[in-house]
N, C-alpha and C positions, 0 to 999 in steps of 0.2 A: 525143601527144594526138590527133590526126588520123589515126591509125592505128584509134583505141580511138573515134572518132567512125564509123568508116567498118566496125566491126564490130559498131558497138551499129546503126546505119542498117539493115545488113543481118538483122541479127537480127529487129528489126522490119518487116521485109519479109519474112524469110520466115513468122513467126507468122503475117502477114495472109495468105498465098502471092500475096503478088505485088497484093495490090487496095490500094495507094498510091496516093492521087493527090499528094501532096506529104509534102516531111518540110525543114524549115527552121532553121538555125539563128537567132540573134538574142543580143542581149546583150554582155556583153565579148569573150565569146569571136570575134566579128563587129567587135568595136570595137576591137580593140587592146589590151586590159586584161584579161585574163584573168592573173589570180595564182594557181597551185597555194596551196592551202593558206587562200584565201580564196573564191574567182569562184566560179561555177555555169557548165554544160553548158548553156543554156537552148533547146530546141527546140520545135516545135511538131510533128506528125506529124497529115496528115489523111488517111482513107482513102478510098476508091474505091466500098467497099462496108461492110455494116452489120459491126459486132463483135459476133462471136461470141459467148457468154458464156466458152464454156471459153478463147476466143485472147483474149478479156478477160486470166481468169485468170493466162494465160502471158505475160503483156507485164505484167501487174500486178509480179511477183518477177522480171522480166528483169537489171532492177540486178543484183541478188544472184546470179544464177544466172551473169553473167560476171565477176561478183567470185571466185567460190566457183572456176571454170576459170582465173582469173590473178590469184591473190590479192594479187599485188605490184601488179597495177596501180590507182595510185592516182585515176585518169579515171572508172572507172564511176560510184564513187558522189557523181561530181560534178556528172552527167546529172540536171534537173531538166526537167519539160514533161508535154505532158499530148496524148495519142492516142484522136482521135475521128475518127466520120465525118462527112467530108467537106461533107455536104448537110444532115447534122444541126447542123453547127456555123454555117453560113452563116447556118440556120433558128432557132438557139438553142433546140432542139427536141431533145433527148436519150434518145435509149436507153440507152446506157452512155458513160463516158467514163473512160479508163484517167488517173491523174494521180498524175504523180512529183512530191514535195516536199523540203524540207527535213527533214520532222519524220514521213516515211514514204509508204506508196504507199495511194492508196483509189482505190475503183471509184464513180463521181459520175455522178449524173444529170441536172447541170449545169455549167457553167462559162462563165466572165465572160474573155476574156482582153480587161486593164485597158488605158487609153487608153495609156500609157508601152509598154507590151510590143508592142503594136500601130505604134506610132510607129516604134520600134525594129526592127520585122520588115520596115515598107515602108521607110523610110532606109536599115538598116543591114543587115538578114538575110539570110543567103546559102542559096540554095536548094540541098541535098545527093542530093534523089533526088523523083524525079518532074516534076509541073510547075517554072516557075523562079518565076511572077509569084504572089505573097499575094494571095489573092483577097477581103478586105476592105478597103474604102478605109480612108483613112488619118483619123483622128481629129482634128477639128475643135478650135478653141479651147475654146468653154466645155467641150468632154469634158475635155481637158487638165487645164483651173484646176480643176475638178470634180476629178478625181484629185490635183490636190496639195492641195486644200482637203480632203482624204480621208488625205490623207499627214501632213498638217497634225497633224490630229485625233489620229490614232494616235498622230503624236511626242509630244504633251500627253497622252498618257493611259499609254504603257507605258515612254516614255525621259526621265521624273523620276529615274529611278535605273537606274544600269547596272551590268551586272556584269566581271567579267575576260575576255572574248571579244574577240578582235580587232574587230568588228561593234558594239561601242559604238562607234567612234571612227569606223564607217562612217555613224552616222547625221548625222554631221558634211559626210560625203561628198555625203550623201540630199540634205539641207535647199539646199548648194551648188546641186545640178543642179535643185533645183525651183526657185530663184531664176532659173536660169539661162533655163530654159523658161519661166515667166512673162513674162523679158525679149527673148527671141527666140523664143517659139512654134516651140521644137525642144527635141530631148535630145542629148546627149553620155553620153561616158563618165565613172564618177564620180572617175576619177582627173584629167578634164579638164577635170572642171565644178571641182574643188577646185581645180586653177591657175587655173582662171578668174578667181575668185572671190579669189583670194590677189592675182593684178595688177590689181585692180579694184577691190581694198580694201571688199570687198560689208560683212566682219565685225570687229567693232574687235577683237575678240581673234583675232590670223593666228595665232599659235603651235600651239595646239589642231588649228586645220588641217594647219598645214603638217607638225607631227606624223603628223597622219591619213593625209597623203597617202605619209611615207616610209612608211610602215606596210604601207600599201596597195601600194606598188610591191615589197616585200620582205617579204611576211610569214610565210613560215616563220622569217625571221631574228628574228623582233619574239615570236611565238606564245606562247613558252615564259620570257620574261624579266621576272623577278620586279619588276622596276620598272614596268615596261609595263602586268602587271594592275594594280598598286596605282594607277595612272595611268586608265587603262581604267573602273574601278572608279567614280573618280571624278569622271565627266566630265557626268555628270545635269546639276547646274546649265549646265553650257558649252552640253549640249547645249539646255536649255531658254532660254539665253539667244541662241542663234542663232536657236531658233525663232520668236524676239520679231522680227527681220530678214524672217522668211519671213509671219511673221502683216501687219508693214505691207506686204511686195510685195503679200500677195492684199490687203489694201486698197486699194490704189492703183485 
């Protein structure tokens, strides 16, 4: 993995030739919990100087273009994050903004990086090339409650019903860590927030979880087993009923 982070860094440095002022990791991969077959590459990349339209372009399909030179390696398209400049991003002022997802790559004229990922880059993010120090502070409480009251909302509106994907049994993961952060105005990792949460008896139904979390520690082995989606499948009520737990912490 660390090889295949240290070739996608360079790659994006030389697109810009060299005007990087930082490139940062953040997330599991920073936390200890990074699972093939599950986790995200999560970085942030900010430049020195403006992007180009066409070094847009070319950082836009960079995934794909070191897929396509090692097709075996199963890292790139695990790189998720988003490459802007530098003073644009400080400004929230955008001319272009390069952003790798889950569900594809767009060229944005905006972007929000959310109180959680922010947390997570001044706590936990390791600097891989340029400056070492994040240069926005670090995210206050009500930005925090504000994003899980945001995280809240989502889980009641799109994880009524889940499907066969390992990442049902993640929202189990979610609801843990935003408890968790509520209760200590910090993040973890969601493999850490789900022990937490298991020896603290936050949810009267543990099994669901503690499911979730072998899952999560092992899930190529889980991905593929016909019990597991039919399980997966049907976890909407579990998850809507954990979210009853996270609706009275933001009452509290």
């Amino acid at each position: 993995m660390y090889n295949s982070i240290d070739k996608m860094v360079n790659e994006i440095v030389s697109v810009m030739d060299g005007e990087i002022y930082g490139i940062w990791l953040y997330g599991s991969v920073t936390m200890d919990d990074f699972r093939p077959g599950w986790s995200d590459i999560d970085f942030v990349a900010l430049t020195s100087g403006p992007i180009k339209e066409k070094q847009a372009e070319r950082l836009l399909h960079l995934r794909q273009d070191c897929l396509r030179n090692e097709p075996d390696n199963r890292y790139y398209r695990s790189f998720e994050g988003v490459i802007a400049n530098g003073d644009e991003f400080l400004k929230q002022d955008f001319s272009r903004v390069v952003y790798w997802g889950t569900s594809g790559e767009k060229i944005l004229d905006r972007y929000d990086l959310d109180p959680f990922a922010r947390c997570k880059l001044i706590k936990y993010g390791k600097a891989v090339y340029g400056n070492r120090e994040w240069p926005l502070p670090e995210p206050g409480r009500a930005e925090l409650v504000d994003a899980i009251r945001a995280h809240y909302d989502t889980i009641r509106k799109y994880a009524a019903e889940t499907n066969d994907t390992l990442y049902s049994c993640g929202w189990l993961l979610d609801i843990a860590r935003c408890v968790y952060t509520l209760r200590h105005n910090d993040v973890i990792s969601k493999t850490q927030a789900g022990i937490w949460a298991l020896s603290n008896h936050i949810f009267r139904e543990e099994e669901p979880l503690r499911r979730a979390i072998e899952i999560r520690q092992n899930p190529l082995k889980y991905k593929d087993r016909p019990d597991v989606k039919v399980w997966l499948s049907s976890l909407g009520p579990t998850v809507q009923r954990y979210a009853d737990v996270l609706e009275k912490e933001l009452a509290v």
